[in-house]
C-alpha positions as CSV (number, residue, x, y, z in Angstrom):
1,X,47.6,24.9,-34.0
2,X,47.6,21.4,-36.1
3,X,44.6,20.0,-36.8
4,X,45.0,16.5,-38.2
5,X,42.6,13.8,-39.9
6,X,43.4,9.8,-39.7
7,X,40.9,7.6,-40.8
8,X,40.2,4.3,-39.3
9,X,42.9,2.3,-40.7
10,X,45.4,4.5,-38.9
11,X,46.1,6.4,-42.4
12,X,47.0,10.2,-42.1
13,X,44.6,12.1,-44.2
14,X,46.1,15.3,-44.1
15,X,45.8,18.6,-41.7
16,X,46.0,22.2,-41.4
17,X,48.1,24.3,-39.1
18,X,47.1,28.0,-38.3
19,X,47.8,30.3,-35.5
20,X,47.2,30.0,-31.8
21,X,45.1,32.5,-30.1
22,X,48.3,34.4,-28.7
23,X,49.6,34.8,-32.2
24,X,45.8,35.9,-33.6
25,X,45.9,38.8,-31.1
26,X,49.4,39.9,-31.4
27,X,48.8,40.3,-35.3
28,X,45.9,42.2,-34.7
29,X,47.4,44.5,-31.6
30,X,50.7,45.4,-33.9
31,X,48.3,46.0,-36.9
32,X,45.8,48.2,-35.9
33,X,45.8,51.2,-33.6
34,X,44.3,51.2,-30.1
35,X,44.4,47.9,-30.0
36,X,46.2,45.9,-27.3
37,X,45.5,42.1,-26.3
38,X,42.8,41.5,-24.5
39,X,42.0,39.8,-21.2
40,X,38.6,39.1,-22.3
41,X,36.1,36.2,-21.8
42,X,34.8,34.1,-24.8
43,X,31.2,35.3,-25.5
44,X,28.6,34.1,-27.3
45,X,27.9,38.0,-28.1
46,X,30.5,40.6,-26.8
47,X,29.9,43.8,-25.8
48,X,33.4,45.0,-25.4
49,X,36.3,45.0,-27.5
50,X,38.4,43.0,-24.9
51,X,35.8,40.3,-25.1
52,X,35.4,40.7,-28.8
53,X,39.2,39.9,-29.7
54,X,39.2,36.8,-27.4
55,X,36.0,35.1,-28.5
56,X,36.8,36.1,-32.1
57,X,40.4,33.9,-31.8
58,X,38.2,31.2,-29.5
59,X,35.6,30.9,-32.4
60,X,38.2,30.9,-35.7
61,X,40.3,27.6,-34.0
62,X,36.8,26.0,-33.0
63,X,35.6,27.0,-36.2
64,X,38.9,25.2,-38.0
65,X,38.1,22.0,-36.2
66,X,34.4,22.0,-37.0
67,X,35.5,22.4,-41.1
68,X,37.9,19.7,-40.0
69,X,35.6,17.2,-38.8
70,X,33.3,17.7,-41.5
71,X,36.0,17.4,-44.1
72,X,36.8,13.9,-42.5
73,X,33.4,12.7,-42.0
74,X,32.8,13.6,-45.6
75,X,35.6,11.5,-46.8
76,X,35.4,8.7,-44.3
77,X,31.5,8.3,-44.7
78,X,31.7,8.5,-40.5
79,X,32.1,11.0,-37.6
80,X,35.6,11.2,-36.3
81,X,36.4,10.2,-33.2
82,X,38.2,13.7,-31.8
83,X,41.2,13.9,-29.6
84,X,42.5,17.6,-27.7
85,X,46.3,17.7,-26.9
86,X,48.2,20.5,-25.7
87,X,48.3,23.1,-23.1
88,X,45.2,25.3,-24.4
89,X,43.2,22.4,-24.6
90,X,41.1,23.4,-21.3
91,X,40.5,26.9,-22.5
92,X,39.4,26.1,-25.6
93,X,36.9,23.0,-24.7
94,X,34.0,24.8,-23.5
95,X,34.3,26.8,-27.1
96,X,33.9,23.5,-29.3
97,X,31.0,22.1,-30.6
98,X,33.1,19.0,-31.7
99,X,33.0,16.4,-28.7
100,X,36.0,15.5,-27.2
């Protein structure tokens, strides 16, 4: 997942990549025992592992973004205006508190 900062003028800043959700719980599934990727709902406080492992890979990208943003408003003295491409955009907009 790229996350990218361009300030006003149309400069690129800089960005970070890290891994999509699929990739988060894949790592975690072939690391530790018992696990096996979810089909869990994003929760605000899980009560089941399922649930758990998908709101803990919602929350890390949505947390990214927020850092993001706040790196970019620090630097550009103004909130970014904030753009979602790509195919997981829909599951992850209800997660962000960044507005798109």
């Amino acid at each position: 997942v790229p996350v990218e900062a361009i300030d006003a003028s149309g400069k690129f800043l800089g960005g970070i990549i890290l891994p999509g959700h699929g990739i988060m719980l894949r790592a975690l599934e072939s690391g530790t025992a018992g696990l096996h990727v979810p089909t869990g709902d994003v929760k605000d406080f899980p009560t089941n592992t399922s649930d758990a492992l998908t709101s803990g890979g919602t929350f890390a990208i949505a947390g990214a973004v927020q850092r993001m943003v706040e790196n970019t408003t620090r630097h550009c003295g103004e909130a970014p205006e904030c753009i979602m491409t790509g195919g997981a955009g829909w599951k992850m907009g209800p997660s962000m508190s960044v507005r798109f």
